[in-house]
C-alpha positions in Angstrom: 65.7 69.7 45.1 66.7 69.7 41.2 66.8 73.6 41.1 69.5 73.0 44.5 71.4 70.1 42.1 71.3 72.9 39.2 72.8 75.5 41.4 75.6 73.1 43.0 76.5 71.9 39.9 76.8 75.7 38.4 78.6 76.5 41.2 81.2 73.5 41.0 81.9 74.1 37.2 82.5 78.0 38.2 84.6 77.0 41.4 86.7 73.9 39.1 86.8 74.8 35.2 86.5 79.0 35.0 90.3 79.5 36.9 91.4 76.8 33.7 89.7 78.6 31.2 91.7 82.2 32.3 95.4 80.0 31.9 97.5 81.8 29.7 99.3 79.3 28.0 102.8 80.1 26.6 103.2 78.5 23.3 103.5 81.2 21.4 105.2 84.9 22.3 102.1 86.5 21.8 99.8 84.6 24.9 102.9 85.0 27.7 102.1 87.5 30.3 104.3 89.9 31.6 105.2 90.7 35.3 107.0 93.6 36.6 110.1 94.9 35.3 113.2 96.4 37.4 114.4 99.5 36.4 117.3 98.7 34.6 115.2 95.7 32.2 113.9 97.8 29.0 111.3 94.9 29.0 109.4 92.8 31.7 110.0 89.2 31.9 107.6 86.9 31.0 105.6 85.2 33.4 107.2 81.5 32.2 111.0 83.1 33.4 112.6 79.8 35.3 112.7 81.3 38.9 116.7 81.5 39.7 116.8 78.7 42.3 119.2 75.7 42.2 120.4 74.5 38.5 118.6 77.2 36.8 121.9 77.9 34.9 122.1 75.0 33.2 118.0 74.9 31.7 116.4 77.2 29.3 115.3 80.7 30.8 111.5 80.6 29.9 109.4 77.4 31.5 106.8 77.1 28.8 107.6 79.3 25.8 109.6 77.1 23.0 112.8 78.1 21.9 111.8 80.4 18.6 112.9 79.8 14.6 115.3 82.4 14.2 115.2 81.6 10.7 111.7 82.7 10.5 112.1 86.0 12.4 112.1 88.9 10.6 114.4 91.9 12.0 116.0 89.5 13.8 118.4 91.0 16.5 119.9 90.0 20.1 119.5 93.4 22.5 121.7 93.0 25.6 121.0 95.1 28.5 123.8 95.0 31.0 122.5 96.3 34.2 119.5 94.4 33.3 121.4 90.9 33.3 119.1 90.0 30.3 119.6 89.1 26.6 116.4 89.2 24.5 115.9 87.9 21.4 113.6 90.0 18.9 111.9 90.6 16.0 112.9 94.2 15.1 111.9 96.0 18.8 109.3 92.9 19.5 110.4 90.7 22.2 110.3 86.9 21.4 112.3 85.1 24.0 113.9 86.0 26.7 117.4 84.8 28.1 119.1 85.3 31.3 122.4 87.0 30.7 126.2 88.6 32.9 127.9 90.8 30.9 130.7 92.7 31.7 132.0 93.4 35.5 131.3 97.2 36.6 135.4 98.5 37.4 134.4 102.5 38.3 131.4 102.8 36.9 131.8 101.1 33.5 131.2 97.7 32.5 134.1 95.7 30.4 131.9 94.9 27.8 131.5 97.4 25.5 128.3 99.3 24.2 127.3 99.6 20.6 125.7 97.6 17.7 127.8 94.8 16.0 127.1 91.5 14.4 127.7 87.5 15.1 130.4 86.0 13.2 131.7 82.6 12.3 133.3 81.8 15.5 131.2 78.9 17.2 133.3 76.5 18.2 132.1 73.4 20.8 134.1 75.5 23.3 136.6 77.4 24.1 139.2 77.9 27.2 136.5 79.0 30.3 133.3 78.0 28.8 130.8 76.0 26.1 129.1 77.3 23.1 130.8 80.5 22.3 129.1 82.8 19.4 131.6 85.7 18.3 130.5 89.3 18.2 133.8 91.2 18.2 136.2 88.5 16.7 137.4 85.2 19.4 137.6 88.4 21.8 134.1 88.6 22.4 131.3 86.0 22.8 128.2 84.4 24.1 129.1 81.5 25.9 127.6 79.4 28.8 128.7 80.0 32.7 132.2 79.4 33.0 134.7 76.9 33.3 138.2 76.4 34.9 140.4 76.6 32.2 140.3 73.7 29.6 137.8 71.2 32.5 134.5 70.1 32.3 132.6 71.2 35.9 131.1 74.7 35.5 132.1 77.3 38.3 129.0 77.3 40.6 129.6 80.5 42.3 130.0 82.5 39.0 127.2 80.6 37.3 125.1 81.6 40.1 125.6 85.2 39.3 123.4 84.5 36.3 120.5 86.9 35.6 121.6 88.7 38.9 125.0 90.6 38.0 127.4 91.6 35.6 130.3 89.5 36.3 132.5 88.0 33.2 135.7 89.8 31.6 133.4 91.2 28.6 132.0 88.2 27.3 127.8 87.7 27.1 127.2 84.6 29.9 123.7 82.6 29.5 122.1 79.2 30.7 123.8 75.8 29.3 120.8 75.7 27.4 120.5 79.2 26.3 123.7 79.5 24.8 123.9 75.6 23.0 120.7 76.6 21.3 121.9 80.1 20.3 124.8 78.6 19.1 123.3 76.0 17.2 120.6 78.3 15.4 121.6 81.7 15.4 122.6 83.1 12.0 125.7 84.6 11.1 125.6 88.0 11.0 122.7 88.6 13.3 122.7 92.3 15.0 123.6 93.0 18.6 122.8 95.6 20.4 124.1 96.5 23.9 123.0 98.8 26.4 123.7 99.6 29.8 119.8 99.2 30.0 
């Protein structure tokens, strides 16, 4: 009967505790798994992405991971990839947090934001005409900024914010989560590199 009790109990803690033990907990950039990438995303998402289901546009992109120092980041740089409707932030080619991103529409073949390296300037203003928490890459023309606007009101365009992580679909400007972009706005450096590529 005890050697029965001994086994149950192994058993149990096997059945109960072992699946906790394997958790892969995302506090730091290091411990987040990865699932599988699309072919356009030069990375894989992390396995703490916020599935893209009701308000997902207005919260942070990853579930678990906290929003990195960017002050403490060495390399630091934002790579966009535009069919990849993602916005990574890294530590030279290191991945430290992901974002879900539009960029550009596609008109024949091309997206209206334009490829190439640049840098963040001094334009962060609370908003501007369509949209919160701009960060300037190319001058006012353009930004980061949440989903959009109507001109100069408050409610964010639910069919456009919806487009999130699944589309190019602004006039050249980098779209991200409420979230997303107040933080990035908030913390990102002035003259941090950008680099944006079709992938």
């Amino acid at each position: 009967m005890r050697k029965f009790v001994i086994a149950l109990f192994t058993f149990l803690i096997f059945i109960f505790i072992e699946p906790y033990g394997k958790q892969v907990f995302a506090s730091t950039s290091d411990s987040v798994k990865v699932i599988k990438k699309t072919k356009y995303q030069p990375y894989a998402d992390p396995s703490d992405m916020r599935k893209m289901s009701g308000n997902y546009w207005r919260k942070s992109s990853e579930t678990k991971t906290k929003y990195p120092n960017l002050k403490k980041i060495k390399n630091l740089n934002l790579r966009v990839s535009i069919y990849g409707n993602r916005t990574y932030i890294r530590s030279g080619k290191k991945v430290v947090y992901t974002m879900y991103s539009s960029a550009g529409s596609i008109i024949n073949g091309k997206s209206l934001t334009p490829t190439g390296t640049y840098y963040t300037n001094n334009y962060h203003p609370y908003r501007f005409s369509e949209a919160y928490y701009p960060v300037g890459w190319i001058g006012q023309l353009y930004l980061f900024h949440t989903v959009p606007t109507k001109p100069w009101k408050k409610p964010y365009i639910l069919s456009e914010a919806r487009k999130l992580g699944r589309k190019p679909s602004s006039h050249g400007c980098i779209r991200l989560s409420v979230s997303d972009a107040k933080w990035l706005q908030k913390h990102v450096p002035y003259g941090t590199k950008v680099i944006i590529k079709y992938k």
